[in-house]
Structures are given as C-alpha cells and as structure tokens.
C-alpha positions in Angstrom: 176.3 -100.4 -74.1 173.5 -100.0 -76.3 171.0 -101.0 -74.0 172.5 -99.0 -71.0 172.0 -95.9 -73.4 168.7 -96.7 -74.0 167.5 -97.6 -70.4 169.0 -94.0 -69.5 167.2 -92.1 -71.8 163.8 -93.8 -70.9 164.6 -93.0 -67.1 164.8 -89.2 -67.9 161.8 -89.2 -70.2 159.7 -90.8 -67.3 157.2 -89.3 -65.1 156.5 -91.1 -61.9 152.8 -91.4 -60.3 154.4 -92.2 -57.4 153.3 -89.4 -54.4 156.5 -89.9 -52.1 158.4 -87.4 -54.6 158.2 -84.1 -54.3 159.6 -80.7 -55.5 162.1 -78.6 -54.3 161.6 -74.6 -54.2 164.7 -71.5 -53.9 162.4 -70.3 -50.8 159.1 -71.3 -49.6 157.9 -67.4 -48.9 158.4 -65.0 -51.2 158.0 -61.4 -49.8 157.3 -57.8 -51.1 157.9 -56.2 -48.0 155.8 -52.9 -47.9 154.2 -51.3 -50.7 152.1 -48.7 -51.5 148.3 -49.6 -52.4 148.2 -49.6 -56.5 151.5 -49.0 -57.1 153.5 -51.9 -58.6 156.1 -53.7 -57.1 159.7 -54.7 -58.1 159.8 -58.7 -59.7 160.8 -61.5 -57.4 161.8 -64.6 -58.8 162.2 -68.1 -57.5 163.5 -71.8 -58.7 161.6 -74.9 -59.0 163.8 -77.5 -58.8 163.5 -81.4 -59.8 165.8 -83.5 -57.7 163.6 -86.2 -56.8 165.4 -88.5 -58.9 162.5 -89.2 -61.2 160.3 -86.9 -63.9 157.7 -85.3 -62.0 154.1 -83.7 -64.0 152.3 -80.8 -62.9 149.2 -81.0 -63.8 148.1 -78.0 -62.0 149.9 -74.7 -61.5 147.4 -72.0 -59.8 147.2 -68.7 -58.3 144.7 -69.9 -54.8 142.9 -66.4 -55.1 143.0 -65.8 -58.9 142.6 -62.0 -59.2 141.9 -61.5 -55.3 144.6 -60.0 -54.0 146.6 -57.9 -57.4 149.7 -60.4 -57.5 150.7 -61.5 -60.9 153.0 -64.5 -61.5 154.7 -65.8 -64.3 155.7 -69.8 -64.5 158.4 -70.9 -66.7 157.3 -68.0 -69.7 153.5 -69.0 -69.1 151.6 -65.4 -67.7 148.8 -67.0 -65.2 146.3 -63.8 -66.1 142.4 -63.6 -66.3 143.2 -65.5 -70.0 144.4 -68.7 -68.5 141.9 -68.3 -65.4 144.9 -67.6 -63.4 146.8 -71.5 -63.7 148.3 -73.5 -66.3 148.7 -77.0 -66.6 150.7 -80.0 -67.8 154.5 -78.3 -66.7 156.9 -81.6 -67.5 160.4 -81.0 -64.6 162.7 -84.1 -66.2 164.9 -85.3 -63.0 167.7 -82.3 -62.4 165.0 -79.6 -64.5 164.2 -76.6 -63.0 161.6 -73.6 -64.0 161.4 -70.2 -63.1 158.7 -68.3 -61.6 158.5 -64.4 -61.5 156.4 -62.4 -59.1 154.6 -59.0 -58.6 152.5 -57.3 -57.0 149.7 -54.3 -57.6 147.8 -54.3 -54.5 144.1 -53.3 -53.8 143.5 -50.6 -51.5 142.3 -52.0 -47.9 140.4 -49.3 -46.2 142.7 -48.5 -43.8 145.3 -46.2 -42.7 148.0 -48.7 -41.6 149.9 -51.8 -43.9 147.6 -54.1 -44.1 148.8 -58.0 -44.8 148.4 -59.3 -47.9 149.1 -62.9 -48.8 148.4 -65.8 -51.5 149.8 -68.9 -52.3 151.0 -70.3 -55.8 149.8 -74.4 -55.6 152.1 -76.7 -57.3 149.5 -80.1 -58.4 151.7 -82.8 -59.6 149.8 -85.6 -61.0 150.5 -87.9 -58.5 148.0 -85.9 -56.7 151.1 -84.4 -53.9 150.3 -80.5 -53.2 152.9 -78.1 -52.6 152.9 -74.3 -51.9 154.8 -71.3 -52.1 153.7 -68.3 -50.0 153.6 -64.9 -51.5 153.1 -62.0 -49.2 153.2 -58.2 -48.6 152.1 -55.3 -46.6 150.0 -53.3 -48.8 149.4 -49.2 -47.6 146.9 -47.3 -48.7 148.1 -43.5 -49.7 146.4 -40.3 -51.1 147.6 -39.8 -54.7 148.2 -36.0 -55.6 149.1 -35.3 -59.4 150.7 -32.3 -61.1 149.7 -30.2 -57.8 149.5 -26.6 -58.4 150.0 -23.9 -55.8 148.2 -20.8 -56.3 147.8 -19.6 -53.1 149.1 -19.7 -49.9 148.6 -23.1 -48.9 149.6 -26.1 -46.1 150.7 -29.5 -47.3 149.7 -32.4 -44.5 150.1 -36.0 -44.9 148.2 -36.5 -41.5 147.5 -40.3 -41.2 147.7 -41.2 -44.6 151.0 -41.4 -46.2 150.6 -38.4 -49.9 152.3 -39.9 -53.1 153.1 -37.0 -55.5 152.8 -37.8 -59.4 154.2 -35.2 -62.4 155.5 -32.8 -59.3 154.1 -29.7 -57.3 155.0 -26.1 -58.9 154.3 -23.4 -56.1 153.2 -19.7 -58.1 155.5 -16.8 -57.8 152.5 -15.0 -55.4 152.2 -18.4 -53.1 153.8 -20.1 -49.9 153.4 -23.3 -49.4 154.0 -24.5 -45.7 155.2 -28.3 -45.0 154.3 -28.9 -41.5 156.6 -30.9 -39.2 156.0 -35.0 -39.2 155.1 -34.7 -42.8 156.4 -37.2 -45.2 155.9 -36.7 -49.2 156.6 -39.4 -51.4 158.1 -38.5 -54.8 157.4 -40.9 -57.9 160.1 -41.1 -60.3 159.4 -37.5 -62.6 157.9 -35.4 -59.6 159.6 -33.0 -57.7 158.8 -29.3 -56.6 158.9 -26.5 -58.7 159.5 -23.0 -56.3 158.7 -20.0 -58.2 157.1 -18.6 -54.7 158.1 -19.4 -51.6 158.4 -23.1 -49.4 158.5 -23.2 -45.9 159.4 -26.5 -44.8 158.9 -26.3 -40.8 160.1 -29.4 -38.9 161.5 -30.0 -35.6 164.2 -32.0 -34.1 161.7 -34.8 -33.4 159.3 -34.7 -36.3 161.5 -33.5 -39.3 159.9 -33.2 -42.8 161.3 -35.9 -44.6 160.9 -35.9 -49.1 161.9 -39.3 -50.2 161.0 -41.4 -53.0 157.7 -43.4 -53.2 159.5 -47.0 -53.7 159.2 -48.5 -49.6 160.1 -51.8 -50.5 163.2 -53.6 -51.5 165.6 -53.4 -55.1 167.6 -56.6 -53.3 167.1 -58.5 -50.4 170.0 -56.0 -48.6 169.4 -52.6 -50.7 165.6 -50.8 -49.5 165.3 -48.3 -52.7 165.2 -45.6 -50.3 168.7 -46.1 -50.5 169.1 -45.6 -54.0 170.1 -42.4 -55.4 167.6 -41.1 -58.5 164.0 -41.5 -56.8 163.2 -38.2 -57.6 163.5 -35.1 -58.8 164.3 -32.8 -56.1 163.5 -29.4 -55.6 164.2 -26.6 -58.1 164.3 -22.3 -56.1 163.6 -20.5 -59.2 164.8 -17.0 -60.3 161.3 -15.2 -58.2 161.7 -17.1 -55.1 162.6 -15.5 -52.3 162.7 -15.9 -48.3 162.8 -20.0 -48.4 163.1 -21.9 -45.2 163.8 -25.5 -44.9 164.6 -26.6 -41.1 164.5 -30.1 -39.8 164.2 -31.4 -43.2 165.3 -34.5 -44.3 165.6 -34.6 -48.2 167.4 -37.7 -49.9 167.7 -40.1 -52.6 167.1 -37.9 -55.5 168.4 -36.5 -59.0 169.7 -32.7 -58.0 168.4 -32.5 -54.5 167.9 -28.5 -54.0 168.7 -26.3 -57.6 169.0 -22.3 -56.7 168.6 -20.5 -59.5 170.3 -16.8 -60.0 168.5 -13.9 -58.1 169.5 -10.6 -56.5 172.3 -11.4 -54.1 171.0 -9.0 -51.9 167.7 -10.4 -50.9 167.7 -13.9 -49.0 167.1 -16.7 -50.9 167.2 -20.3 -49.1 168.2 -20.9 -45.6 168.7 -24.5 -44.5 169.0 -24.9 -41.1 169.3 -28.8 -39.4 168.9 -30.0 -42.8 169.9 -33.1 -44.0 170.5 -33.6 -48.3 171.7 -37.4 -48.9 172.6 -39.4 -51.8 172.0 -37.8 -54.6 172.5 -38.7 -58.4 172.7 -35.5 -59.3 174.3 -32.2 -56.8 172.8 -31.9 -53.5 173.0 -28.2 -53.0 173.4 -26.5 -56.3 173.8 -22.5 -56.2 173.8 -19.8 -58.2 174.5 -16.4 -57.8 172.0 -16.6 -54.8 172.1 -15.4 -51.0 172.1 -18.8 -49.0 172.3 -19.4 -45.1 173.7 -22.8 -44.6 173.8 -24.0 -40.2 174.1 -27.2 -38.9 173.7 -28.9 -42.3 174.7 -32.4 -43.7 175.1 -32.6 -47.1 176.6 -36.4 -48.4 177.3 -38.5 -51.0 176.4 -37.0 -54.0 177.8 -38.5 -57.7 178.3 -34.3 -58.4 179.5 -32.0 -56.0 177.7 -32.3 -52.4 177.8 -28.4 -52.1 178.2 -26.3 -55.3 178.7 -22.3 -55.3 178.6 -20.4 -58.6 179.1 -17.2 -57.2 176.9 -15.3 -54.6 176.6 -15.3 -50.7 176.8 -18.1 -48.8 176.9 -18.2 -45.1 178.3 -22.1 -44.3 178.4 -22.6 -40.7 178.7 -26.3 -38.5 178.0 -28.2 -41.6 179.1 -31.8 -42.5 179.8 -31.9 -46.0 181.4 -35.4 -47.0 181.9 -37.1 -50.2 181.2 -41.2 -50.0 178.9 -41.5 -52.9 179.3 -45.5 -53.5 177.8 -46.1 -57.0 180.4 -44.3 -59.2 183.9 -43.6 -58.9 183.7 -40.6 -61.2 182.1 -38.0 -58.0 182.6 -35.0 -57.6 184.0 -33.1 -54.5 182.5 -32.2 -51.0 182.6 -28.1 -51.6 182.9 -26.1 -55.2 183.3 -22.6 -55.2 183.9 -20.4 -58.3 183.8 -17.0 -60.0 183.7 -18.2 -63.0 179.9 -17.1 -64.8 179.1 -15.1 -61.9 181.1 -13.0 -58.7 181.6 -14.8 -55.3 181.0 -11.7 -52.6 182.0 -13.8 -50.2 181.6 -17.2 -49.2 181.9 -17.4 -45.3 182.4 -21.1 -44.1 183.0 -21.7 -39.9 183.0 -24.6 -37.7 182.5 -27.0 -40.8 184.1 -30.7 -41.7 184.5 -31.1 -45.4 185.5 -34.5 -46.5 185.1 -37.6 -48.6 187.6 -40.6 -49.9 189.4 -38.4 -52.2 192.4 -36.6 -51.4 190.9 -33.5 -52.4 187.4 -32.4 -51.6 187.3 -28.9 -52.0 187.9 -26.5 -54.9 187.7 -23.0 -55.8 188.4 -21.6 -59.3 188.4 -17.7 -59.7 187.9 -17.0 -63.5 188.4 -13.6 -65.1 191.2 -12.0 -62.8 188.9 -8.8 -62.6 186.2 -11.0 -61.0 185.0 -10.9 -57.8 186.4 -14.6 -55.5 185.9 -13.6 -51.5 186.4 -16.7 -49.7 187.2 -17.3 -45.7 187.2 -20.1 -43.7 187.6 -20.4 -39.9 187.6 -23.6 -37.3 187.0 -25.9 -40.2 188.9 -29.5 -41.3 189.2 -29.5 -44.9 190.3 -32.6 -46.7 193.5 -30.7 -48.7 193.5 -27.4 -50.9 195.8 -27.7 -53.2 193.5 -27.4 -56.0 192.8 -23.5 -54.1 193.1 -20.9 -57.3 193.2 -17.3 -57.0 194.9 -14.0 -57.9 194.3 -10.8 -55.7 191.3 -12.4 -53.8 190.7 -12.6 -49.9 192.1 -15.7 -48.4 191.9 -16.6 -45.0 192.1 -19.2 -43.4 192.2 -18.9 -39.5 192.5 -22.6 -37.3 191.7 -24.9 -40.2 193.0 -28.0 -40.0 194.0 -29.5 -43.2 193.7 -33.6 -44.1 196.0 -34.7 -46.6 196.2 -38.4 -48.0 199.0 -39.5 -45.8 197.3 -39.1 -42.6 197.1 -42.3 -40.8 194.8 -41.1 -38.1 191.6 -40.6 -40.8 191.7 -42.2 -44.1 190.2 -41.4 -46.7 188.1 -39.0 -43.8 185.9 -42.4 -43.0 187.3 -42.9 -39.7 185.8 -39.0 -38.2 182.0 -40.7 -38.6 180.3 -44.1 -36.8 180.0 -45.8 -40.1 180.5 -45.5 -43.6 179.5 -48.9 -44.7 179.6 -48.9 -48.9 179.0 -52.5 -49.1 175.4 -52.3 -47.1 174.7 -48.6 -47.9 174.2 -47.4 -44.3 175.6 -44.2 -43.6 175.8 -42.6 -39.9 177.6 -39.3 -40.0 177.3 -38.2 -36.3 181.3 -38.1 -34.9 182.8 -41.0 -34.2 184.9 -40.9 -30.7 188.5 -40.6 -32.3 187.3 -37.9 -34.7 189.9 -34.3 -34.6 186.7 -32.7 -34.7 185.5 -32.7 -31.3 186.1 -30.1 -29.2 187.6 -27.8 -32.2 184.8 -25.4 -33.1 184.8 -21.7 -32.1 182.6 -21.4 -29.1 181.6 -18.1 -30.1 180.2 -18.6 -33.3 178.6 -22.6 -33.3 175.2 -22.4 -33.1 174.2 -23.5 -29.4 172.4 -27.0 -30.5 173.1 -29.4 -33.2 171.5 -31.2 -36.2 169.3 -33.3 -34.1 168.6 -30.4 -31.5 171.3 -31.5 -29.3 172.5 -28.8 -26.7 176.5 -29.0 -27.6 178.9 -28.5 -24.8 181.4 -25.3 -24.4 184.0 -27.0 -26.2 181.6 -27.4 -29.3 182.5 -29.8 -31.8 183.6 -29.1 -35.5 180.4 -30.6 -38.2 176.7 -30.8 -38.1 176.8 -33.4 -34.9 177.7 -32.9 -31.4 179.9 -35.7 -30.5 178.0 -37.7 -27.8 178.2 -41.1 -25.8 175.0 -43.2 -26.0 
C-alpha cells in the first residue's frame, strides 16, 4: 500500500517531455465584439485545463504582439505588462490542474471611420516544445471624444461618419438651441447626460431617428449587449428656463431618469415628444413636473420607477404605449402616475393610449389637499385596472376605456397585446401583436394619421404607439 501511495504521488508531481500531450482551452477565440477606439473593454476569462493524463510545463506564456494591439491579459494572477516583456514563464498544470486567464482590451485608434479588426494571439510553450494558441479578437471603432460640452449659442450637433462619445455631459445655456439632426447617434459615458436650461430640438425622421444610448457596444454576457442594460447614462434633465423643446423620432434608452421636466409656467409649452421612444430605464422615463407637455405616438417601457410620471401640470397623452416590464427588479413602479399632490393637475388629457405592464395595476392617481386642483380624462384607452383611482370633487371621465383586470385570460399580465416580451433574453418588440383588443379601437377622429414608425394607420386606427400590421 505504501508503495502504491508513493508511485501516485510521483505520477502527479511529474512533468512529461513528451510532445503528444497537449492542453485543453474553455474556447479557442476569445472575442470583444465591437468597441470603441481607447475606451476599455469588459474582462473575458477563459480555462486552461490539464487532462492529458500527465504534468505538463509551460515554459513560455506570451502575448505574440506584446504592446501592439492594447490587449492586456492576466495568467493564473501573473499581469503579462511591459514589466514582464509581455510573457511569463515556468506555469507547472499537475494532471486535472487548471489556470485562469483574464482578458481586455484598450484599443489603438486605426485611422478609419469604420470597425476595424483587431486580433492577437496568447501562445501557450510547453517545454516539450508543442505550441498552442488562443485567439483574442475585436472590432475596434474610432470615435470623436467631446467632454463637458458647453452650449452657448445656437448650435447643431452631428455625428456625420464618425460615431461622438460624450464625457462629463452637455449643458445647453438658457439663451441657446441646440439642434440634433436626424441619423445622429450620441454615445453617453457613464456620468454624462444633457443639461437643458435653453432649448433642444432633437429632429429625426421615421427612417433616421436620433438615437441617445450609452457608449458600451459590446457585450456584459455572451447573451446581454450593454445596450440593454438600464443605467448607461444619465439622461436628459428640461430645467426650470427651458422652453419650446422638441424631440421627434428620437430613440432615447438605457439610462438613469431618461427625460426630468422640471417646474415652469404651465402656460407656455415645455416638451413635446412626438414618435419618441424612452426604454429601460433605471430611474423614470418621463418625469414631470408642473410643466405643459405634448405626448403623441410615444412608447414609454420598462422603467424600475414609473414609465410616465405627472406631478401636476398639462399633459396632452395621445396614441401612446406605456407598458411596465422592467425585468431587473420586482420592486417597479407603474406604467402612468398622476397626482396633485405638491402641485395642481389642470388637466391631464390621455386618448387612444394602451397603458400596461405585469402588475395588476399600472396606473395611479392621488389628488392631495381636497382644495387642489386633479382634472383627469381619458378616452379610447385600455388601462390595466383603476382601482387605486383617488379623488374627491375632481373631473372623471372616462369614455370607451377598456379596463384589464388580473383575471383576464385573453392578456396576462398585458404581455400577450405585444410580439414579444422576452425577460429571459431582454428583447422587447412592442408593436401589436395580432390578438391584441387594441386594434381597431381608437377614435378615428382624434389618432394622429401615422404611427410611431411613420406608418399610415387605417380608418379603424389602432389603440397604442403602433399600427397593427402584417409583415
């Protein structure tokens, strides 16, 4: 027994010279997918497994390009940097080891205004002289970087051909307008955002909306882009000066509070959205208050506080989709919020509108002091319950709403009106799906004549931001 001990122990303290064993890796291409030019990446890792039977010694772990192309590796705690000339040596893998390698990436710029491929290899030398590789590879994008931009005129904001990353935020001045034209994509680091004391004209179209987004293009997991997390950004903050704000065609998502309105004079217009899409939001998409809004052919989704929130003011809501999925915390709040609360509602108009989300309620309205002022009406809408409606001596009306309740078989939990609602994946599609109550059930009179994406709607218009449509 002895010797069957010891013969064991000397098997998995040996190292074999012998070139017909090899390595085994988690992957054999690690990949970055596309990043922005000197911005760093997210870590990848990978596993270098021993299962060869034998010990196997490296005697030479490398970087091929050293410090050519900007990726940085670590291999099993050992940083391959300029210090170590990029390699280490002597790694030991006792038969059934493994080691771990991490990966990243801070790319060079490469002169040109489409991704460029960029690509190394990590060389595995065992000492029996066998080579192995593992490729590491990205597109790298070169993009103008614009910090703490400051708008003190009027003043027109074009990404043209290459791609603007904002750093610390943009502030527009009280006296300026600044235009974003349409096909123009902004990309938000993590503490920017826009600051509107002035005015901000965001002018897309149906086929070249202004998209804001966050500037992280490549991947958290192999399934989840991080334009699909929530937080990315900042947002966009209407302060108490601004005045006459348009945002059409815009496509504005993955951020803290997505638009923040703050309280002006009632009378003057403040923000109209119009085919404007606010999406998955850490914060509120839409926050209001006391502030004159128009609101047409809007979607406004998944948000961990309320998708749409009104405290006080005017707000004209018309064919909107307002629908609360957010996936990353059961704690959300509700599609719409109205109140009265700090400030008076003069009236909050909402027609032709679908307002829903898993809950069994998704709208509330709270009236506060009983002297205030809580004018509410609602017309051709679906509204997922109202039982949490509370008011004394206030206008109510509501004329062909349709109200969803959490024993309706036909739409649970409001998922089955849209195309997909997939939580596990993260891919949202909120046009109507075909067995939606909506279609055909807004008033003709009063929809707007095309949709969110510019689609001509029929004379039996449909009830949302989308035109129901075969394709």
């Amino acid at each position: 027994m002895a010797l069957a001990l010891l013969a064991a122990c000397s098997d998995d303290d040996s190292f074999t010279p012998s070139a017909s064993r090899s390595l085994t890796f988690s992957v054999d291409t690690v990949k970055l997918d596309t990043v922005f030019s000197n911005v760093p990446t997210v870590t990848r890792s990978f596993w270098v497994y021993n299962k060869s039977g034998e010990g196997i010694r490296l005697s030479d772990v490398r970087l091929e390009k050293g410090n050519q192309t900007g990726f940085r590796i670590n291999v099993d705690g050992t940083y391959l940097g300029p210090t170590t000339g990029f390699h280490t040596s002597d790694i030991e893998l006792r038969n059934k080891d493994s080691i771990r390698v991490f990966v990243e990436l801070t790319s060079p710029n490469n002169q040109s205004n489409t991704p460029q491929l960029v690509e190394d290899n990590i060389v595995f030398t065992h000492e029996s002289g066998v080579v192995q590789r593992v490729n590491l590879n990205a597109y790298s994008w070169d993009a103008l970087q614009l910090t703490n931009v400051h708008i003190s005129r009027d003043s027109t904001l074009s990404a043209g051909a290459t791609p603007i990353i904002i750093y610390g935020g943009i502030t527009v001045d009280s006296a300026a307008t600044l235009t974003i034209p349409a096909g123009t994509t902004l990309y938000f680091h993590a503490d920017a955002g826009i600051d509107v004391y002035g005015r901000l004209i965001a002018d897309g179209d149906p086929d070249r909306n202004v998209v804001l987004r966050g500037d992280r293009i490549d991947r958290m997991f192999d399934y989840l882009p991080y334009d699909n997390v929530s937080g990315q950004w900042r947002g966009i903050h209407f302060h108490t000066s601004s005045y006459d704000n348009v945002m059409q065609y815009a496509d504005i998502h993955s951020t803290f509070d997505a638009v923040v309105v703050d309280s002006s004079d009632v009378a003057r217009e403040k923000l109209t959205l119009f085919c404007t899409t606010i999406h998955n939001c850490q914060g509120y998409g839409l926050k209001s208050v006391n502030s004159r809004l128009h609101i047409i052919n809007c979607q406004i989704t998944n948000t961990l506080n309320d998708c749409l929130c009104l405290d006080g003011g005017w707000a004209d809501v018309n064919a909107c989709t307002l629908a609360q999925f957010y996936p990353f915390d059961a704690n959300r709040g509700v599609a719409l919020r109205f109140y009265s609360t700090d400030h008076d509602l003069q009236l909050l108009y909402c027609q032709n509108s679908l307002i829903t989300g898993y809950a069994d309620i998704e709208m509330i309205g709270q009236q506060g002091d009983s002297a205030a002022v809580f004018n509410y009406a609602f017309s051709h809408c679906i509204i997922r319950d109202t039982t949490s409606i509370e008011s004394v001596d206030t206008v109510k009306l509501f004329r062909k709403v349709t109200f969803e309740n959490g024993t309706d078989t036909t739409i649970v939990n409001g998922k089955k009106h849209f195309r997909n609602i997939d939580t596990d994946n993260l891919r949202y599609d909120f046009r109507l799906d075909s067995i939606s109550p909506a279609i055909g059930q807004a008033d003709r009179d009063a929809c707007p004549p095309y949709d969110r994406t510019g689609w001509l709607r029929d004379e039996t218009p449909d009830i949302g931001a989308y035109e129901y449509h075969q394709e």
